[in-house]
C-alpha positions in Angstrom: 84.7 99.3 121.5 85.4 95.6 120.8 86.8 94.5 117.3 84.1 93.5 115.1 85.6 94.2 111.8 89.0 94.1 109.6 89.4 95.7 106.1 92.0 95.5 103.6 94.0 97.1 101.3 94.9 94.7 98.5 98.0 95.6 96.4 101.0 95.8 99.2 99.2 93.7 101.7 98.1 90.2 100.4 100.9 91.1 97.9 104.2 92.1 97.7 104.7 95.7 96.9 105.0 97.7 93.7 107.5 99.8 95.2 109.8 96.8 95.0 109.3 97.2 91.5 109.3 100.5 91.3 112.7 100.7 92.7 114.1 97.8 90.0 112.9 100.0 87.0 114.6 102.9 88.3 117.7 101.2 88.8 117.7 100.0 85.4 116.9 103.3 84.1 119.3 104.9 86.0 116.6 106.9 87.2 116.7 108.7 90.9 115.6 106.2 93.4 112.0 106.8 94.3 110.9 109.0 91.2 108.0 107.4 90.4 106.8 107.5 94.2 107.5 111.0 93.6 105.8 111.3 90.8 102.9 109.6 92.2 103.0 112.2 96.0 103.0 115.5 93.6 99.7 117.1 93.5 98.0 113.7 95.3 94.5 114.6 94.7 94.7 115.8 90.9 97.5 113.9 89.3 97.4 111.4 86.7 97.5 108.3 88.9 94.5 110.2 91.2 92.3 110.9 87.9 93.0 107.2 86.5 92.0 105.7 89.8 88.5 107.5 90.1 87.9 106.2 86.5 88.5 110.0 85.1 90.8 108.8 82.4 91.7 106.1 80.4 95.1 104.3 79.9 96.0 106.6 77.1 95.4 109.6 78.8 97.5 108.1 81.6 100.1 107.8 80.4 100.6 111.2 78.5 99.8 112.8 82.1 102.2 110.8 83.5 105.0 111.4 81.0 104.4 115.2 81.5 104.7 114.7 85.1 107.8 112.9 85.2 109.0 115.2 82.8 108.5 118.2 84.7 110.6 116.6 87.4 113.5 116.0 84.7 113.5 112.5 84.1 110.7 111.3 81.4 108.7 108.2 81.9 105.9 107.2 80.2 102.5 106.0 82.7 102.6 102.3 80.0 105.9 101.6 81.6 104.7 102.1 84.9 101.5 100.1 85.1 102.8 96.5 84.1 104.8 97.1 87.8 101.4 97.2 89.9 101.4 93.8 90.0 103.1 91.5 92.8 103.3 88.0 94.3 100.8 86.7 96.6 101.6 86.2 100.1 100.0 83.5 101.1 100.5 84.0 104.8 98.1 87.2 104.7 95.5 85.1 102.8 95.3 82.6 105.7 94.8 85.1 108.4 91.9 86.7 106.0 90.2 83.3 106.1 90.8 83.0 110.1 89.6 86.2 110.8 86.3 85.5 109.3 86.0 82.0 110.5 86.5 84.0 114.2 83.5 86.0 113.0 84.7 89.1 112.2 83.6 91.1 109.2 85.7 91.4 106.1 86.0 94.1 103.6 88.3 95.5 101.0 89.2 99.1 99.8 91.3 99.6 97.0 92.6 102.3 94.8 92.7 100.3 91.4 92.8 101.5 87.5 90.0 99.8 84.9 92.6 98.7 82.8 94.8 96.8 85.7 93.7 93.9 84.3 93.4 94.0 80.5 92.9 90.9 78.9 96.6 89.9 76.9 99.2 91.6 79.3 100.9 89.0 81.5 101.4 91.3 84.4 98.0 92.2 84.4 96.3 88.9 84.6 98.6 87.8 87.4 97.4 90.5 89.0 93.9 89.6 88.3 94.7 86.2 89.4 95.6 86.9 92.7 92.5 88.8 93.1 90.6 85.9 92.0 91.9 83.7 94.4 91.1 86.6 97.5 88.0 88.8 96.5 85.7 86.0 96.9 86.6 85.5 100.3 85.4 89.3 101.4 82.0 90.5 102.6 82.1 93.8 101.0 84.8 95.4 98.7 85.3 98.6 97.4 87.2 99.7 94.4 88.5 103.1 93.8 87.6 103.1 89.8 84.2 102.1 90.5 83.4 103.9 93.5 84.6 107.0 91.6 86.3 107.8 95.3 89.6 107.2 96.1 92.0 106.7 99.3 92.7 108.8 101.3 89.6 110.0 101.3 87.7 109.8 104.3 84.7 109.0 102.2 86.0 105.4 101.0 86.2 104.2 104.4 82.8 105.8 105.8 81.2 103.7 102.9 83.0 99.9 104.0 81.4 101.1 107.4 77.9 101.3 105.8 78.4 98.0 103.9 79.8 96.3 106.6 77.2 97.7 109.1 79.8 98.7 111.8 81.1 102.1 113.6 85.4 103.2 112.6 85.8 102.5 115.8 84.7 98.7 115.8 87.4 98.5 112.9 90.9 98.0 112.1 92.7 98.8 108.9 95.5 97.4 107.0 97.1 99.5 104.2 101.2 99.8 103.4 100.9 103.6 102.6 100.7 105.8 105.8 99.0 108.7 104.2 96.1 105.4 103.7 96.2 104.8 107.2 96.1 108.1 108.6 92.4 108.8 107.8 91.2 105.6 108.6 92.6 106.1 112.4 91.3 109.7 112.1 88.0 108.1 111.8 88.8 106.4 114.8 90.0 102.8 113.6 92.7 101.1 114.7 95.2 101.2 111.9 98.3 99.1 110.6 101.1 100.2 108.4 102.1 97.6 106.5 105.8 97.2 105.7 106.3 93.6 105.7 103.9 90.2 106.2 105.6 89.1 109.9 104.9 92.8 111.2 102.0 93.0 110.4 100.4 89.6 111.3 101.8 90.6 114.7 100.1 93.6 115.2 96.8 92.2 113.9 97.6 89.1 116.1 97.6 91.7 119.4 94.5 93.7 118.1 92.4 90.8 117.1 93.5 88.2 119.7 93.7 85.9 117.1 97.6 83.5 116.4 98.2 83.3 112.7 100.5 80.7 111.7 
């Protein structure tokens, strides 16, 4: 079935990952490399970071959870350290190849597993964060975010509904997300997905998919 649509993740893909900045908190915590990934992969479907991007808790809630988590796994964090970290720098790249693909005239849309207070009003990381978004949302035909849609990746659900907004079969799709366990629905569903680990690699492979040359 011929390409007629491409949908986004947002936070790893148009910016630079948090796992980047995961990694420099740990290091000057002299936490274990990769705790708060761990953190985040225990108990994926119930833990705090899965109930605070459905919109089941607030901030404060999070970050109690998220301190008992860590805890449990022997090194204590609290979630307000953690979520000034989300945010990243645009790549401005990835912006231009959003804009091309929908000058080619293929559909756009956005999924992404966000928190309510991402973008509260006074916290610098937060409305850089928000101003990134400003600068790309507008450019999409349909976007769906996790604490609004009360659904949440990797749930095959989230991507079933960009289909229905977008009015296009999975297979008609590809996907762009830097967490496999994102990408491994969406290509169960039957689109044609891209792990993100960089901006180069993965213009490339939406270059060959799309037939498009992004600069």
């Amino acid at each position: 079935m011929a390409i007629e649509a491409v949908i986004w993740d947002f936070g790893g893909v148009f910016t630079t990952s948090p796992f980047e900045a995961f990694n420099r908190f740990e290091a000057e915590r002299g936490l274990p490399a990769d705790l708060i990934r761990q953190v985040n992969a225990t108990d994926p479907d119930t833990n705090a970071w899965a109930l605070f991007e459905r919109n089941e808790i607030d901030a404060g809630r999070f970050d109690t959870l998220f301190l008992e988590e860590s805890t449990r796994l022997g090194h204590p964090v609290r979630g307000a350290d953690v979520l000034p970290l989300l945010s990243g720098a645009l790549r401005p790249r990835m912006v231009e190849a959003l804009k091309a693909c929908k000058a080619a005239g293929f559909k756009v849309g956005c999924i992404t597993n966000n928190v309510v207070s991402e973008h509260s009003p006074g916290q610098a990381e937060g409305q850089r964060m928000a101003g990134a978004m400003a600068q790309v949302m507008p450019l999409f035909d349909a976007i769906i975010e996790s604490s609004k849609a009360g659904v949440r990746k990797p749930d095959p659900r989230i991507y079933l509904m960009m289909c229905d907004l977008l009015a296009v079969q999975p297979e008609a799709c590809v996907y762009l997300d830097d967490l496999g366990i994102n990408c491994k629905p969406a290509a169960g569903l039957g689109m044609q997905a891209i792990k993100v680990t960089g901006e180069a690699q993965a213009l490339d492979d939406l270059s060959r998919i799309v037939g498009l040359e992004f600069p």
